[in-house]
VOBA-1610 file (N, C-alpha, C; in pm, whole numbers, padded with zeros to 5 digits, always signed):
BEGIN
Unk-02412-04233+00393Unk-02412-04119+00303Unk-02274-04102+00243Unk-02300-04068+00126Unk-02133-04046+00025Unk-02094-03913+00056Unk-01980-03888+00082Unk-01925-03797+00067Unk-01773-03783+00017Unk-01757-03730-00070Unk-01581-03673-00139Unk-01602-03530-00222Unk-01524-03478-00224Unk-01498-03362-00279Unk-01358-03276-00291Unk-01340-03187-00310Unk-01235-03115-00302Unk-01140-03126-00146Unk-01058-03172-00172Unk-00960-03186-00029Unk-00833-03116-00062Unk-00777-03103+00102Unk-00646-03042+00093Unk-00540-03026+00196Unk-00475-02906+00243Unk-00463-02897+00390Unk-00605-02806+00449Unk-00559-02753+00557Unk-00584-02639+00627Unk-00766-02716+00644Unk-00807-02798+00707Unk-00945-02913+00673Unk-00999-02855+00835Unk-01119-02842+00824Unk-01203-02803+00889Unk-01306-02869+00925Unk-01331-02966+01036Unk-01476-03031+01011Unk-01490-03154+00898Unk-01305-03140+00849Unk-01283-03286+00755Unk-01281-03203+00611Unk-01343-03088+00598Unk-01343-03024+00452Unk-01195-02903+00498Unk-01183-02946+00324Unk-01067-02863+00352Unk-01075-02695+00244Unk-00969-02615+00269Unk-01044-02474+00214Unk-00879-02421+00151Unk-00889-02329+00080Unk-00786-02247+00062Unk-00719-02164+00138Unk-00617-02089+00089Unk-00561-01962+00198Unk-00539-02012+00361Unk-00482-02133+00371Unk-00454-02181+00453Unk-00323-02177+00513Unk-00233-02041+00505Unk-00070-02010+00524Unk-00029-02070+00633Unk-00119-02120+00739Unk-00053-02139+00848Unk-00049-02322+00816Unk-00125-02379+00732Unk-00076-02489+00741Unk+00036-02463+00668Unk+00098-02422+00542Unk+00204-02421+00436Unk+00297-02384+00529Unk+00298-02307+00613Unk+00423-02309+00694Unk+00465-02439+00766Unk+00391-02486+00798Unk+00403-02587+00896Unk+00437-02729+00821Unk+00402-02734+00698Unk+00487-02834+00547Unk+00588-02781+00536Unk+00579-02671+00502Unk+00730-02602+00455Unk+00837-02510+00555Unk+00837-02540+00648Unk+00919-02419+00773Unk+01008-02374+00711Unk+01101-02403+00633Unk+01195-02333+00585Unk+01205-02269+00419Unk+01023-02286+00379Unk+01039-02190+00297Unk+01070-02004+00317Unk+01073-01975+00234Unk+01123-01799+00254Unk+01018-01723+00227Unk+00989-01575+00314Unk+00906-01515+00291Unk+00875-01418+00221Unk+00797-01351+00202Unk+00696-01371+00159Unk+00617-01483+00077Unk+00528-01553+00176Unk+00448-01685+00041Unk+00375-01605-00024Unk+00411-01701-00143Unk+00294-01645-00286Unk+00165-01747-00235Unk+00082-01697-00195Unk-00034-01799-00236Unk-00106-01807-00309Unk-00113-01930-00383Unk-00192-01953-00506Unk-00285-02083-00479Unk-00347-02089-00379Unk-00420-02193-00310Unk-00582-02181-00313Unk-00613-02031-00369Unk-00735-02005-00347Unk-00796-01917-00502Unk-00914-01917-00526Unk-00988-01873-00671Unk-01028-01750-00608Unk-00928-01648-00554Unk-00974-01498-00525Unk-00884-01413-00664Unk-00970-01350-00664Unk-00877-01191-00786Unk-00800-01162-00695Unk-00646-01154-00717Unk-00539-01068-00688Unk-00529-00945-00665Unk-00637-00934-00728Unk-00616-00770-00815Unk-00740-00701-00757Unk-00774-00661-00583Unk-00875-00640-00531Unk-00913-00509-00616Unk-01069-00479-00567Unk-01117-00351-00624Unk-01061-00250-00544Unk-01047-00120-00605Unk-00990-00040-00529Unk-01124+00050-00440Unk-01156+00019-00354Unk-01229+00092-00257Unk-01234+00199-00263Unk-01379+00313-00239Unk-01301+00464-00156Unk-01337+00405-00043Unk-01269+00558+00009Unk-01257+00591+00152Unk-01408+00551+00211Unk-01384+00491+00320Unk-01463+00445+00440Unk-01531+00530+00518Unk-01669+00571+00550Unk-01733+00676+00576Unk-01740+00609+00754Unk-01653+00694+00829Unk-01691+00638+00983Unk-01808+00607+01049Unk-01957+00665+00999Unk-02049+00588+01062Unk-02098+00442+00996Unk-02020+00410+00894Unk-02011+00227+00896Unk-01985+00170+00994Unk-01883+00240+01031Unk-01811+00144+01158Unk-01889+00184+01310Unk-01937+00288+01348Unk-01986+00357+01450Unk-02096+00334+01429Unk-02237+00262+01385Unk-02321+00244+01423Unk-02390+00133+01308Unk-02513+00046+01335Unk-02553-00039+01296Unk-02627-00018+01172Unk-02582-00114+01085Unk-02656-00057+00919Unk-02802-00067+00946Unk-02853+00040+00873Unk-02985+00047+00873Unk-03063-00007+00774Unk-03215-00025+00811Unk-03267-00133+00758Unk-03223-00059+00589Unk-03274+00076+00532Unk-03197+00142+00463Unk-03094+00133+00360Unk-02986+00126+00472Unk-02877+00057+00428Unk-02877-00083+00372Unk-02944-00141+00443Unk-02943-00274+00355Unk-03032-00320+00212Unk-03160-00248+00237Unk-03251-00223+00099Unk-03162-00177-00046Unk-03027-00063+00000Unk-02996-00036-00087Unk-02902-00099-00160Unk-02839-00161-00096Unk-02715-00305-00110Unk-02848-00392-00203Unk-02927-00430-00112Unk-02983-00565-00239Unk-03064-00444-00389Unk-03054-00345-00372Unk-03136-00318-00473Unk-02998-00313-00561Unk-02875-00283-00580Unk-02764-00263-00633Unk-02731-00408-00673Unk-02746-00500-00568Unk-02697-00616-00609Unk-02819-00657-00675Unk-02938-00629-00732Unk-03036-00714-00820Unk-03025-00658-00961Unk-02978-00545-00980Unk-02928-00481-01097Unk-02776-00549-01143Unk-02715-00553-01045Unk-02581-00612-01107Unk-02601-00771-01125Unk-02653-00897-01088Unk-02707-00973-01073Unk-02816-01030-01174Unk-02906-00896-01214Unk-02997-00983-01309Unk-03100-01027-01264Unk-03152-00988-01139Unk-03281-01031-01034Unk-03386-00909-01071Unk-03484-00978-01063Unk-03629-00882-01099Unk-03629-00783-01008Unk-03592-00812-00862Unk-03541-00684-00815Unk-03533-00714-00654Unk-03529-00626-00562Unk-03465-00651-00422Unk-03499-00727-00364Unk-03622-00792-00323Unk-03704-00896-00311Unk-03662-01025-00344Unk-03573-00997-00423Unk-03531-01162-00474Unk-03392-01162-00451Unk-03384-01105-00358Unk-03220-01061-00308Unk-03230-01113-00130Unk-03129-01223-00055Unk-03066-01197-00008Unk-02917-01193+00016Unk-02889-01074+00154Unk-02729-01085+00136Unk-02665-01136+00244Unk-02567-01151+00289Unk-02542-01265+00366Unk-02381-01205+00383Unk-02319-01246+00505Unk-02161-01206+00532Unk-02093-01376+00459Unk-02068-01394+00360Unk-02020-01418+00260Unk-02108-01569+00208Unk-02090-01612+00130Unk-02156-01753+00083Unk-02145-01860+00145Unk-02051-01876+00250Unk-02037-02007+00282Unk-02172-02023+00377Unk-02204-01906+00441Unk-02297-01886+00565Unk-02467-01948+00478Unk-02475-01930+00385Unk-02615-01950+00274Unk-02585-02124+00278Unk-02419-02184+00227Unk-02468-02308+00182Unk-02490-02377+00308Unk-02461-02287+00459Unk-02451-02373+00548Unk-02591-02358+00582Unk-02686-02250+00567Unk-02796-02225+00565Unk-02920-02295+00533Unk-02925-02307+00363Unk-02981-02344+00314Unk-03085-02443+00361Unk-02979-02573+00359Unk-03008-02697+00405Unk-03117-02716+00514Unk-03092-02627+00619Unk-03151-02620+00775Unk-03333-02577+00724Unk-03334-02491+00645Unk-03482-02463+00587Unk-03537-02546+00512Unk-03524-02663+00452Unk-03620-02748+00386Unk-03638-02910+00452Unk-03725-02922+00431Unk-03767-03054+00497Unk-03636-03173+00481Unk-03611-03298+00551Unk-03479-03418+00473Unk-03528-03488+00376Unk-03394-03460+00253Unk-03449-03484+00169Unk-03326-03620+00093Unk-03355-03608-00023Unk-03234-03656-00093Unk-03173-03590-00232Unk-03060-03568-00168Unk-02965-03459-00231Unk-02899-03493-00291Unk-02899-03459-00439Unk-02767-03495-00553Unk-02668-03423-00550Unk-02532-03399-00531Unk-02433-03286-00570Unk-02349-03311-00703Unk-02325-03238-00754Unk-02229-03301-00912Unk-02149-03270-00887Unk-02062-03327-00894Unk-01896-03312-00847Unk-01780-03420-00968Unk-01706-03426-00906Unk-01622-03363-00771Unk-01661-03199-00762Unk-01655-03102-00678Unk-01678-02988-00672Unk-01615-02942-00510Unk-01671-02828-00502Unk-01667-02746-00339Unk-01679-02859-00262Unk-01647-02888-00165Unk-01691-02972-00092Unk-01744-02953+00081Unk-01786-02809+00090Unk-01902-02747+00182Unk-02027-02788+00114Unk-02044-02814-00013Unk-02218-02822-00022Unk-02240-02986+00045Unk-02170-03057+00010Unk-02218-03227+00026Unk-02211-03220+00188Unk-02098-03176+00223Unk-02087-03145+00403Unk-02198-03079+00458Unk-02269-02999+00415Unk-02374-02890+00492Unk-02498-02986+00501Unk-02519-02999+00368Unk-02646-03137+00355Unk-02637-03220+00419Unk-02561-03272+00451Unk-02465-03386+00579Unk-02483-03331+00668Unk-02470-03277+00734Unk-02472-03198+00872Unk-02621-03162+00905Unk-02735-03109+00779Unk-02822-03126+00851Unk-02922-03195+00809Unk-02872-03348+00817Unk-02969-03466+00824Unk-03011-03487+00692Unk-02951-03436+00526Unk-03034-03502+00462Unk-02943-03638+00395Unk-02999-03689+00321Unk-02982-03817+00232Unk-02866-03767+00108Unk-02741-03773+00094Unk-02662-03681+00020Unk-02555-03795-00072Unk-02562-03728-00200Unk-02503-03814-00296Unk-02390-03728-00406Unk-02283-03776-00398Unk-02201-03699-00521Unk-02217-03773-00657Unk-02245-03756-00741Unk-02259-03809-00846Unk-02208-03677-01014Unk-02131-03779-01114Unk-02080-03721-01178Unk-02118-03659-01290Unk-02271-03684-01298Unk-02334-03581-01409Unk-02512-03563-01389Unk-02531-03446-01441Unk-02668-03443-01416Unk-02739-03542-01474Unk-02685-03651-01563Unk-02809-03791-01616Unk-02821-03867-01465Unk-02740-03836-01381Unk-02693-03960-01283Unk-02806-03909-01125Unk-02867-03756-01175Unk-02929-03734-01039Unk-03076-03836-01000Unk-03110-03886-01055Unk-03222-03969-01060Unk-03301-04008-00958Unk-03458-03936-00872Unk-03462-03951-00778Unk-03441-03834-00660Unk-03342-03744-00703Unk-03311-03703-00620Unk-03448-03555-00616Unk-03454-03551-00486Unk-03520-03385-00457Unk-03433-03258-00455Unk-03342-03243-00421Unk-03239-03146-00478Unk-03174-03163-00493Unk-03107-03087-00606Unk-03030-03076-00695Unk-02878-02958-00659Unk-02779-02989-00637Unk-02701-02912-00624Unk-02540-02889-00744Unk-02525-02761-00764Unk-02456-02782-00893Unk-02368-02633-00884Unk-02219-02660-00888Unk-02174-02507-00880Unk-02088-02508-01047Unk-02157-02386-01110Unk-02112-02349-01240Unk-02064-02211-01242Unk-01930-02142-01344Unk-01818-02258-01361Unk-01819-02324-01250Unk-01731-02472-01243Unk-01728-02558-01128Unk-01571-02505-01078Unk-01559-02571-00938Unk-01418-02548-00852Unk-01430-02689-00874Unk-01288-02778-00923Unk-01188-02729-00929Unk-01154-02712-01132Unk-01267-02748-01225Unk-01257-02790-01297Unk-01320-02709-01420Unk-01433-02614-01432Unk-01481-02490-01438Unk-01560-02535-01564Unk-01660-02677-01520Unk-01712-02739-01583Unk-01862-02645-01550Unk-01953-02599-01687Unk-02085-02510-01659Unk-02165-02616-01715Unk-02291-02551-01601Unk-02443-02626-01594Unk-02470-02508-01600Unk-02592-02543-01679Unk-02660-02420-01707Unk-02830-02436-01604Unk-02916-02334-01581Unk-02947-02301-01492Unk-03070-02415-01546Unk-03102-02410-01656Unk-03218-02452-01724Unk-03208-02601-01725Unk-03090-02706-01725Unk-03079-02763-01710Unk-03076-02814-01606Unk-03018-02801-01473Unk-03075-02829-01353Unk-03215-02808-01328Unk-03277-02738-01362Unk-03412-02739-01336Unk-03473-02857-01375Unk-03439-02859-01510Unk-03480-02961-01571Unk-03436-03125-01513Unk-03348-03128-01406Unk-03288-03256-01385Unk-03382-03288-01211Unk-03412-03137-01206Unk-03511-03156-01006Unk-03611-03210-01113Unk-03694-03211-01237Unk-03837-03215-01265Unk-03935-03206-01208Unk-03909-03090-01133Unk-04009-02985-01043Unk-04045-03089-00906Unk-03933-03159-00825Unk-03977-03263-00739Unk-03905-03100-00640Unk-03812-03076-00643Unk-03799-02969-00557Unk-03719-02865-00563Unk-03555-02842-00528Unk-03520-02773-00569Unk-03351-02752-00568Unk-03343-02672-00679Unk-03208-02659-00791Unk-03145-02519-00698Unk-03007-02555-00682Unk-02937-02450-00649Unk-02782-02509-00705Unk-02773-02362-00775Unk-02665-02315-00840Unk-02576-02234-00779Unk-02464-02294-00706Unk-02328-02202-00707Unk-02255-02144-00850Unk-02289-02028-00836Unk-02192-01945-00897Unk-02125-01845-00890Unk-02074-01867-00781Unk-01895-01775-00707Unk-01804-01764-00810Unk-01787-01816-00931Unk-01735-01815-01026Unk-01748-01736-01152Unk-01875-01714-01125Unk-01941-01655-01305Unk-01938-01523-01349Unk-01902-01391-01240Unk-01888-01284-01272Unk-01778-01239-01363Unk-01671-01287-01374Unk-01577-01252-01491Unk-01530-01355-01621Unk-01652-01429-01681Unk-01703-01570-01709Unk-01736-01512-01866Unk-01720-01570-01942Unk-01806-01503-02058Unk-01908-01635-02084Unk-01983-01658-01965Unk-02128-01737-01948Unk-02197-01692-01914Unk-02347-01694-01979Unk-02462-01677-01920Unk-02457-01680-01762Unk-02518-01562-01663Unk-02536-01552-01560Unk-02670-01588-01539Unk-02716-01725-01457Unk-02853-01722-01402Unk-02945-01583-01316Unk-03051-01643-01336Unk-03172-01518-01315Unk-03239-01583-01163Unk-03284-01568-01053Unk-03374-01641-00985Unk-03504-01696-01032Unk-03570-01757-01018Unk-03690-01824-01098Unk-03751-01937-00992Unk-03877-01976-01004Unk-03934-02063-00921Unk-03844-02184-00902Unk-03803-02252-00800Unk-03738-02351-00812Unk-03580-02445-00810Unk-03534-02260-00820Unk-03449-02264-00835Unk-03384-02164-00767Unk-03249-02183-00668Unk-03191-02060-00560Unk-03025-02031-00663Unk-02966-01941-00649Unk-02853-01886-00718Unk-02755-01835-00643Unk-02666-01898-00590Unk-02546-01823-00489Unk-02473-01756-00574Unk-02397-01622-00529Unk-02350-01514-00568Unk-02231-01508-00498Unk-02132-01487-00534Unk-02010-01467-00426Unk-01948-01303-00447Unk-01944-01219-00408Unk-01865-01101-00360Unk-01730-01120-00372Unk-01654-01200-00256Unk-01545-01135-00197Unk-01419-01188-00320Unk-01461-01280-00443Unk-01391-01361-00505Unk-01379-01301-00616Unk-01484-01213-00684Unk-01507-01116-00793Unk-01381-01019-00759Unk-01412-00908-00695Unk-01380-00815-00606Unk-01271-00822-00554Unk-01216-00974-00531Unk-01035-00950-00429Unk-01062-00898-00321Unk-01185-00918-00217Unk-01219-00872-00076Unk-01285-00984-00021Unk-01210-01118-00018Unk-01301-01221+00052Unk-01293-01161+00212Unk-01249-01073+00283Unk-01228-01034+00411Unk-01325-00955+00410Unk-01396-00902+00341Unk-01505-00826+00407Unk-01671-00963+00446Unk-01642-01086+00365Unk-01744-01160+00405Unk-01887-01085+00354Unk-01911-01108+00220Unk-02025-01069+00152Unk-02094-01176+00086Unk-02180-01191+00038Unk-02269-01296-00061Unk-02388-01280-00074Unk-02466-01361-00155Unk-02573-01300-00219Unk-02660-01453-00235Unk-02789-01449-00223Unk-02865-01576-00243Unk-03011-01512-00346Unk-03000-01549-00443Unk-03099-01483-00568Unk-03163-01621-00584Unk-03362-01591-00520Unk-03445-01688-00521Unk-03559-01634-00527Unk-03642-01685-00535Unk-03829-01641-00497Unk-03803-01590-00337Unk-03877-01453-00398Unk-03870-01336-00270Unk-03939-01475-00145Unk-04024-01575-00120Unk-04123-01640-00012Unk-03943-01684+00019Unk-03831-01765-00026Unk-03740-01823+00006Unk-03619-01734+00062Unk-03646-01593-00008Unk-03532-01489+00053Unk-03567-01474+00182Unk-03712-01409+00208Unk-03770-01392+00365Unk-03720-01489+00474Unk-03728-01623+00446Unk-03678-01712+00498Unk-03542-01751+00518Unk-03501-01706+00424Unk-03337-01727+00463Unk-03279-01572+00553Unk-03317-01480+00517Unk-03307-01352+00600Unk-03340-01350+00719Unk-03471-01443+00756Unk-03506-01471+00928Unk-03422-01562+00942Unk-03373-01682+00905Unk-03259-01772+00981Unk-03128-01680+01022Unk-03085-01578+00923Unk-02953-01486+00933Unk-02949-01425+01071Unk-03092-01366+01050Unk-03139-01260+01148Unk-03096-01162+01124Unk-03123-01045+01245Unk-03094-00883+01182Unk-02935-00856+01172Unk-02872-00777+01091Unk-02783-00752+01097Unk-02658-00825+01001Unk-02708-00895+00983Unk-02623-00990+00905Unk-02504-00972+00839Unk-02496-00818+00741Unk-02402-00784+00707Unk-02359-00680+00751Unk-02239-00624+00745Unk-02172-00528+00829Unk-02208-00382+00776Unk-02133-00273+00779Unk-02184-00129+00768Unk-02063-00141+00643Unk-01962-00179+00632Unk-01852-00185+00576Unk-01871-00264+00439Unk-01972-00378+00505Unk-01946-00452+00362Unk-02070-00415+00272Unk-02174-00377+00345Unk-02269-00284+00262Unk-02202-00170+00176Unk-02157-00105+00229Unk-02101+00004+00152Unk-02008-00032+00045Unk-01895-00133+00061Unk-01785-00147-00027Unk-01934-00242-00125Unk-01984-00331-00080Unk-02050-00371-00188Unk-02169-00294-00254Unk-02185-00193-00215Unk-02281-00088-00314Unk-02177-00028-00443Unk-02073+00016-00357Unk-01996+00089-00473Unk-01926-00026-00565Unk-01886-00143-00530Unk-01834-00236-00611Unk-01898-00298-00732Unk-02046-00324-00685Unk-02126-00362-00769Unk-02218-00285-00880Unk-02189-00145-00843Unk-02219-00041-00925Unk-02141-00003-01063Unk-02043-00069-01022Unk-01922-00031-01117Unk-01889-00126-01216Unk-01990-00111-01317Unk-01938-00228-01445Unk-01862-00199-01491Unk-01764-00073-01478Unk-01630-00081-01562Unk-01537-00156-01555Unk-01521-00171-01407Unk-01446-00213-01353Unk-01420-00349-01346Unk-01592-00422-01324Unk-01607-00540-01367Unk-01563-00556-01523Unk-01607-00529-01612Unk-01582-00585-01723Unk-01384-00532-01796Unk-01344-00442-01728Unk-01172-00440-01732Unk-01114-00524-01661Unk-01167-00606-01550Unk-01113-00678-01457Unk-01141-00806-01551Unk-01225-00840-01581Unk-01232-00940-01654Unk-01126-01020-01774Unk-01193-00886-01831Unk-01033-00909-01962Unk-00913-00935-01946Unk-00894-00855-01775Unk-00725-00872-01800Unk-00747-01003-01686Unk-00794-01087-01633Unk-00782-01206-01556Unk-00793-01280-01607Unk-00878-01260-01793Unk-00893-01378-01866Unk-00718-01383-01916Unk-00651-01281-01939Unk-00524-01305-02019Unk-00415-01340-01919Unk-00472-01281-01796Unk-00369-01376-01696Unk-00352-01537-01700Unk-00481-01598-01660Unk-00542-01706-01707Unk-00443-01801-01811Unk-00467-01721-01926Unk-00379-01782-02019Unk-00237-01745-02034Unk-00178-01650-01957Unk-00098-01672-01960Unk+00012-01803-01824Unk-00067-01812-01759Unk-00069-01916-01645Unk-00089-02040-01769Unk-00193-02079-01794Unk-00208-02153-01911Unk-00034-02238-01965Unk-00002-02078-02048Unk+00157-02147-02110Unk+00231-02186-01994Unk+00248-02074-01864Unk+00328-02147-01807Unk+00295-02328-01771Unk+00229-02306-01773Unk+00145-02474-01707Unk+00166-02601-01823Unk+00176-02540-01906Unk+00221-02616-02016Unk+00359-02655-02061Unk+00421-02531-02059Unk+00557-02541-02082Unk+00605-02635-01957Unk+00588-02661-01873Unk+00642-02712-01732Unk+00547-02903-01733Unk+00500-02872-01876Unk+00474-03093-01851Unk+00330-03037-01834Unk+00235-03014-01796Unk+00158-03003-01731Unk-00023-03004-01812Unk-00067-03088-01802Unk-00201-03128-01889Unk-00292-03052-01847Unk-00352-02919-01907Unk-00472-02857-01798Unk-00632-02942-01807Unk-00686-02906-01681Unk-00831-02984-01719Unk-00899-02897-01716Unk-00913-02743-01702Unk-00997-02650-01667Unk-01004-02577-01584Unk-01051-02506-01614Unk-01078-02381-01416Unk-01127-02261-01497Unk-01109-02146-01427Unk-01197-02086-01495Unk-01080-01921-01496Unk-01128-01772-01478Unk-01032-01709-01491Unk-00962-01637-01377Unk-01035-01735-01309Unk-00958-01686-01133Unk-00832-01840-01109Unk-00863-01911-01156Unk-00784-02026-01142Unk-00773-02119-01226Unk-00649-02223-01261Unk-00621-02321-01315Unk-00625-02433-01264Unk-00656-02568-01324Unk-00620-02712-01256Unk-00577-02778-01365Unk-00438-02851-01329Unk-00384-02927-01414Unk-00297-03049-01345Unk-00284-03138-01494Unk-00232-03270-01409Unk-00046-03281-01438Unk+00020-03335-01346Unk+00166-03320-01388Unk+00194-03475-01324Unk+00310-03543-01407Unk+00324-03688-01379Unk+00396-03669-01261Unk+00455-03571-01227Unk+00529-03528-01059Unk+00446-03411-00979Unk+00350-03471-00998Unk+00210-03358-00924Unk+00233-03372-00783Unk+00302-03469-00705Unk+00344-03424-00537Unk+00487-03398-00550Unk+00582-03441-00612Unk+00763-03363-00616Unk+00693-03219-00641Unk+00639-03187-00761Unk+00626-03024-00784Unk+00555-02962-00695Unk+00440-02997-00607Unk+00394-02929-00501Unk+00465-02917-00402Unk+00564-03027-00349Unk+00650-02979-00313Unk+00776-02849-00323Unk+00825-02927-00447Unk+00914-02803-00507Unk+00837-02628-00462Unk+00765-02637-00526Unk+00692-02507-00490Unk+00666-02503-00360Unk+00622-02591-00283Unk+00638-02524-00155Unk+00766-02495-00095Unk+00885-02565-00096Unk+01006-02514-00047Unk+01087-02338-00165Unk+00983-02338-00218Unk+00982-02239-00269Unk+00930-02068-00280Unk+00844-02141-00154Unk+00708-02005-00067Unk+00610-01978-00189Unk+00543-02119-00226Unk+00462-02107-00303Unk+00344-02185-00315Unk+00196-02166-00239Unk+00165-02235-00175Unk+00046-02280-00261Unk-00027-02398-00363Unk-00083-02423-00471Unk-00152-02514-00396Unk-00310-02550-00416Unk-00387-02682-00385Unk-00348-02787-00472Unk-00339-02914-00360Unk-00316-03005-00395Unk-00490-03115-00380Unk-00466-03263-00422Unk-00616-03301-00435Unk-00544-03447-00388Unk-00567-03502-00261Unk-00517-03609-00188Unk-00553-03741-00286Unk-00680-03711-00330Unk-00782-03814-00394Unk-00712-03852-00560Unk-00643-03713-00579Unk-00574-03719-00731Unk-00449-03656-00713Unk-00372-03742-00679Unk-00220-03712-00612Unk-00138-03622-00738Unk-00133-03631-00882Unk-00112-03593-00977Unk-00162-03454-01024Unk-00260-03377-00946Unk-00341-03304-01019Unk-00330-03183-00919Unk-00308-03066-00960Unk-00249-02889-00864Unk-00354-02828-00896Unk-00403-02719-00839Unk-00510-02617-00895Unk-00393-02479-00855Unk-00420-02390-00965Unk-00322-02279-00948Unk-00411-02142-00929Unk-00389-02043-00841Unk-00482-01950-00858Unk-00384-01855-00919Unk-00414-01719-00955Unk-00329-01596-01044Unk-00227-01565-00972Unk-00113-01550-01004Unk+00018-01453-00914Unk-00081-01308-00923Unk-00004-01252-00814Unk-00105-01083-00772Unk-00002-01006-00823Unk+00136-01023-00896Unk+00205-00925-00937Unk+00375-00929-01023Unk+00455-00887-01088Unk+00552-00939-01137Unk+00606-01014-01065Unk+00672-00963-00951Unk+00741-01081-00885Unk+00733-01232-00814Unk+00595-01220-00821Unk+00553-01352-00809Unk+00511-01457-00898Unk+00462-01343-01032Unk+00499-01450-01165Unk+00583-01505-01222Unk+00717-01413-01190Unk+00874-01469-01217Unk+00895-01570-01126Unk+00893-01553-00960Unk+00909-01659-00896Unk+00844-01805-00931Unk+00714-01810-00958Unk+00644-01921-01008Unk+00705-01962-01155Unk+00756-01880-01239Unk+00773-01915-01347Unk+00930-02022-01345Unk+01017-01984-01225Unk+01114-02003-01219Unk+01125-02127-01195Unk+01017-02160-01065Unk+00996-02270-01025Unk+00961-02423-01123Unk+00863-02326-01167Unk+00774-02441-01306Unk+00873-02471-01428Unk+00960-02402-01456Unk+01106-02449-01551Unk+01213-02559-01521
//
């Protein structure tokens, strides 16, 4: 079975992940602190929460409580309605999920991409292939495809994967990416499952939220593998009020798209060829793509690197002036 994808430090099980400070220390010991990390596609710029109602924490969400989370999240989402909602303590737990509920199959992934989906399929027993465009899935029974893409913020559209399973089985779309996107957001539909990410929208990957938008027969099923309880009292709540709030979403947007570009010039001005990403993050190629990851790391500045493409950084947003000056300083 093939497997490559996104690599880095901080590797887990051989896949490697972002927000990994304790490896960057351990490259860099004598960088200075505070690290900027820019290693991961989270908003900087978390939502601002209210106050925390103590029986979140003091007793177990009720079934209630959770009806009302997916009915919030099928309105913000675009799902016919709660039924076609499940939620999950964050996305990774769904792609590791998924897999375990359908018969072994043979699995296309389009990549390069995440590289938990090709691993999970791997892990439980199916037939798994990375391949670089949807002409190339041929054969395959599912279809796996995350739009915008990590690291490159290349979009598939929902209709098109469907169209590439030709109803042999089934299409799932990562899109942890698409909430501050000016792309079409997929709908659930026969055939097709839709990952949702929370904590990456929002700037709260620590509360561990996510969302799986499918045919209510496939939600039931993924909700009994979870089992009861799944999400916390805390993250129900922050995600009722978060997802309620399109203002917020669509001001957050605007100003991450102009961050974006303004990351952009810097990335440019400093040599640097972009290939894409989306408005939580950049990836670009530099002819000193390991001296400058370096540089920046003896700099407390901690950026993904891609072992496979020694030349090529992914940048996520500085969270505030002083860390855009520091980066800027660096990249000059």
């Amino acid at each position: 079975m093939e497997r490559r994808g996104v690599l880095a430090e901080g590797s887990e099980n051989g896949v490697a992940h972002g927000g990994d400070l304790d490896a960057a220390r351990r490259l860099f010991p004598a960088a200075p602190d505070p690290w900027i990390d820019l290693s991961t596609g989270i908003n900087p710029v978390p939502y601002p929460l209210p106050p925390l109602e103590a029986s979140a924490l003091h007793r177990l969400p009720s079934p209630a409580d959770l009806a009302r989370l997916k009915s919030v999240a099928a309105a913000a989402y675009g799902a016919p309605g709660p039924d076609h909602v499940a939620a999950a303590p964050g996305t990774q737990i769904l792609i590791e999920t998924l897999p375990r509920l359908v018969p072994r199959a043979r699995v296309a992934v389009i990549g390069p991409t995440y590289a938990e989906h090709a691993a999970a399929w791997t892990r439980s027993g199916h037939e798994v292939r990375i391949v670089g465009a949807l002409s190339e899935v041929e054969g395959a029974e599912i279809v796996v495809a995350v739009s915008p893409n990590n690291p490159d913020g290349r979009v598939v559209t929902a209709g098109a994967l469907l169209r590439a399973t030709g109803g042999r089985g089934l299409a799932v779309l990562d899109q942890a990416f698409v909430d501050l996107e000016p792309v079409e957001a997929a709908a659930p539909e026969p055939g097709l499952v839709v990952l949702r990410s929370f904590g990456k929208t929002y700037g709260l990957a620590g509360l561990r939220l996510g969302f799986a938008l499918a045919e209510p027969a496939l939600v039931r099923r993924i909700e009994a593998a979870l089992g009861p309880w799944a999400v916390s009292g805390p993250a129900i709540a922050a995600g009722c009020a978060a997802l309620s709030d399109d203002e917020w979403r669509r001001t957050a947007a605007s100003a991450r798209c102009q961050d974006a570009e303004r990351l952009d010039r810097m990335i440019l001005r400093a040599g640097g060829r972009i290939l894409g990403g989306t408005a939580l993050f950049r990836t670009a190629t530099f002819e000193d793509g390991p001296e400058l990851f370096h540089r920046l790391g003896e700099a407390g500045i901690y950026v993904r690197r891609f072992p496979e493409f020694p030349e090529r950084l992914r940048f996520g947003l500085p969270p505030d002036k002083a860390a855009w000056c520091r980066l800027s300083r660096i990249l000059k």
